[in-house]
C-alpha positions in Angstrom: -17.1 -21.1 9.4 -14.5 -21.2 11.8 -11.1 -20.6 10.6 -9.7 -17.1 9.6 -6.3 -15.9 8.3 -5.1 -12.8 9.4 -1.8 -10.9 7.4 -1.0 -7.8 9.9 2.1 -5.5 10.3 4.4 -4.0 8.0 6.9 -5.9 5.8 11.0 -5.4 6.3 12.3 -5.4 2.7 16.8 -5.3 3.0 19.0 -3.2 1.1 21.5 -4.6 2.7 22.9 -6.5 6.1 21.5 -3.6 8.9 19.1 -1.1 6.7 15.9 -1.7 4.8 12.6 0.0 3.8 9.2 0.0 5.8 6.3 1.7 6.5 4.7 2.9 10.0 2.3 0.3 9.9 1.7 -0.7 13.8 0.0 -4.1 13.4 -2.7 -2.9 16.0 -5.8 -3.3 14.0 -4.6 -6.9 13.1 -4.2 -7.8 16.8 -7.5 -5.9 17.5 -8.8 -8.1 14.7 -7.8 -11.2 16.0 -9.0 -10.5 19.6 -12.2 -10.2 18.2 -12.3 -13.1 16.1 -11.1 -15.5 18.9 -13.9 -13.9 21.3 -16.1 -15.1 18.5 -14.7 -18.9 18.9 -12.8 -18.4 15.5 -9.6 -20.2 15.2 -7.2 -17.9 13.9 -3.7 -18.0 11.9 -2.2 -14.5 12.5 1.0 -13.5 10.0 2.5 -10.8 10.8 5.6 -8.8 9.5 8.1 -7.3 12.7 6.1 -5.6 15.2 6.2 -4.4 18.6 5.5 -7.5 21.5 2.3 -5.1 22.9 1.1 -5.3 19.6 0.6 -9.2 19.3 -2.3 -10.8 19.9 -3.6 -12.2 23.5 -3.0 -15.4 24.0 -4.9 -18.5 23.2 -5.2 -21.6 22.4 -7.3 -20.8 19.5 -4.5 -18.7 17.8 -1.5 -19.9 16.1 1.1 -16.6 15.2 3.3 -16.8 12.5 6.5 -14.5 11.7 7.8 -13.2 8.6 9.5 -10.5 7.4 9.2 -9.4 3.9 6.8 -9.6 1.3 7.7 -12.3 -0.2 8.2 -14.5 3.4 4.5 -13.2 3.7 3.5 -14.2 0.2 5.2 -18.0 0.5 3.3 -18.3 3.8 -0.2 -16.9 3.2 -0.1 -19.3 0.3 0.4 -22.4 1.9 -1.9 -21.3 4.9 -4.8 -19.7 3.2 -6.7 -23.3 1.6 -7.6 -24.2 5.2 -9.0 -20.8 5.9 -12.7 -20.1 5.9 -11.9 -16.4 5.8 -9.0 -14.2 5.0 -8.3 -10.5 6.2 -5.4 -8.9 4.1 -4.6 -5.5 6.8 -1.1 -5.8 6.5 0.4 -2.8 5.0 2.5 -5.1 2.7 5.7 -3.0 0.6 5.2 -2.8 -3.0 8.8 -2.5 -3.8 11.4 -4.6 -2.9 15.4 -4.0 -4.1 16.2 -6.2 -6.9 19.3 -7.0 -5.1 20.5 -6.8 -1.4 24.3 -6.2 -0.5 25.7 -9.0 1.4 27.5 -6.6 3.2 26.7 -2.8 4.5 26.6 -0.1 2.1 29.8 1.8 3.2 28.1 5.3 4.4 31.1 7.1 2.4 29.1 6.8 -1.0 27.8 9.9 -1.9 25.6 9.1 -4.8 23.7 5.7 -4.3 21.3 4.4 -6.4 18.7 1.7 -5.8 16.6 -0.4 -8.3 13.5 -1.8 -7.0 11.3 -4.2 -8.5 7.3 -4.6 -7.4 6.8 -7.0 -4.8 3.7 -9.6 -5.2 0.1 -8.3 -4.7 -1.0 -11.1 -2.0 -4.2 -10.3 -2.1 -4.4 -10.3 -6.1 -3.1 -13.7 -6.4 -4.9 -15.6 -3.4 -8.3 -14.0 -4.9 -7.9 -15.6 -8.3 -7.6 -19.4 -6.3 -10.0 -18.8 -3.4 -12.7 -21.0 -3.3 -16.4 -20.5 -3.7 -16.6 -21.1 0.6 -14.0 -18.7 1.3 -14.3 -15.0 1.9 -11.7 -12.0 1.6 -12.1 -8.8 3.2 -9.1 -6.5 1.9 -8.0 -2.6 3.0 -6.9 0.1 0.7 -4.9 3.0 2.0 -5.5 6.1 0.1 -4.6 9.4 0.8 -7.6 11.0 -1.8 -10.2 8.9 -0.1 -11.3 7.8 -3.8 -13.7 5.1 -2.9 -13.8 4.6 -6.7 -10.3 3.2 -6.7 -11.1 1.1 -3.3 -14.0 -0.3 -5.8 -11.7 -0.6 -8.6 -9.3 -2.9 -6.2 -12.9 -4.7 -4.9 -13.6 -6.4 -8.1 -9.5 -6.6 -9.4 -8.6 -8.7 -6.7 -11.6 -10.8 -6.2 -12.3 -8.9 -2.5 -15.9 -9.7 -0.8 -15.3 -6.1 0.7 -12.5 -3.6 1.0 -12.4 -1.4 3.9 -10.9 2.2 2.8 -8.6 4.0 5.3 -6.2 7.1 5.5 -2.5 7.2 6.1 -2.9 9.1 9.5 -4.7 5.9 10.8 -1.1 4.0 10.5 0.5 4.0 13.9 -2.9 5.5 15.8 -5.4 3.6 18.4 -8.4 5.2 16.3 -9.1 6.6 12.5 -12.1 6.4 10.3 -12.9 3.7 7.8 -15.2 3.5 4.8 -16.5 -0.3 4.3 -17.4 -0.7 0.6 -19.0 -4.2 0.2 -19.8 -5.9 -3.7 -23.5 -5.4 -2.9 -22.8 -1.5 -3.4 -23.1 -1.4 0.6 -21.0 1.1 2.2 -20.8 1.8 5.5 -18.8 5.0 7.0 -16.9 5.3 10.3 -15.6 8.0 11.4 -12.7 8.2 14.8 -13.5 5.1 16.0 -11.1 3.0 18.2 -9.4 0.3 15.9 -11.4 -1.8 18.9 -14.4 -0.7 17.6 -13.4 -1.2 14.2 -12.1 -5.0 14.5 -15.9 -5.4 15.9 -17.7 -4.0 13.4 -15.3 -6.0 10.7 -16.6 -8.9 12.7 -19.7 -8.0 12.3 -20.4 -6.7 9.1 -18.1 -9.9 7.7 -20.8 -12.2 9.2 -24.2 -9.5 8.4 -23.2 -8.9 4.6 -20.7 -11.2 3.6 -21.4 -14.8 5.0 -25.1 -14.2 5.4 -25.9 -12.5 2.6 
């Protein structure tokens, strides 16, 4: 066990040349993620949708980073990288919807009434779970704003997850929140304001306590 995959950041999906749709998602916990891992000795591929320099990974020679920007850049990447993973961490805040169809030009702001169609993007997670391999382990997120940990279960067993670490929308952008980590042996384990820091250690941790050593 030395190789992990790490999808981090938000995704950029266009509606046309200048605008598109996002979400706040920082990319701190994936960097704090990675830090960790590499401290371990893990060699690490880190994908990550446009964020902020700060919010990269330190440098090392164990760590390769990879840039995308939309969900399905992401999606096309993760699945050519993820067979020579020994473990995959899905906390990218990946869109759901993409538009169906992006103006080659700008959307002249003199519209008054614009409509958009979108379609559903692809659930990464979803489809690398159904081909991962009996030596390869997923740890996925699921960002509720109910705190319904039967739903994070619910997305544990849908998406073939080894353990799904619940959070709250007022953790996106922060340097702490708290975390529920809901593993397929029933195991759950509550955090509550902890630095993301903290919380990349304990993923660490808890990935190698209940998940590989089990």
């Amino acid at each position: 066990m030395n190789s992990i995959l790490i999808l981090s950041g938000p995704t950029h999906e266009y509606l046309d040349s200048v605008r598109y749709i996002t979400n706040g998602s920082s990319g701190i916990l994936g960097k704090e993620i990675a830090d960790e891992a590499i401290l371990r000795d893990y060699n690490v591929d880190f994908i990550t949708g446009p964020i902020q320099k700060i919010n990269y990974p330190k440098s090392s020679k164990r760590l390769n980073i990879h840039k995308v920007t939309s969900a399905n850049d992401m999606y096309k990447l993760t699945k050519k990288l993820y067979i020579h993973a020994d473990i995959i961490i899905f906390v990218a805040a990946v869109s759901d919807y993409t538009p169906s169809e992006k103006s080659r030009d700008k959307i002249k702001s003199s519209i008054d009434d614009l409509t958009i169609k979108f379609n559903s993007t692809i659930d990464i997670a979803k489809n690398i779970g159904k081909n991962k391999k009996d030596n390869q382990y997923t740890i996925g997120f699921s960002l509720q704003t109910t705190d319904d940990i039967n739903i994070a279960k619910v997305k544990l067993s849908e998406k073939n997850l080894d353990a799904i670490i619940l959070n709250h929308p007022s953790n996106i952008g922060s340097d702490d929140g708290s975390f529920k980590f809901i593993f397929k042996k029933n195991i759950i384990n509550e955090y509550n304001n902890i630095s993301k820091k903290e919380c990349a250690f304990l993923i660490i941790n808890n990935l190698i306590k209940n998940i590989i050593n089990k």
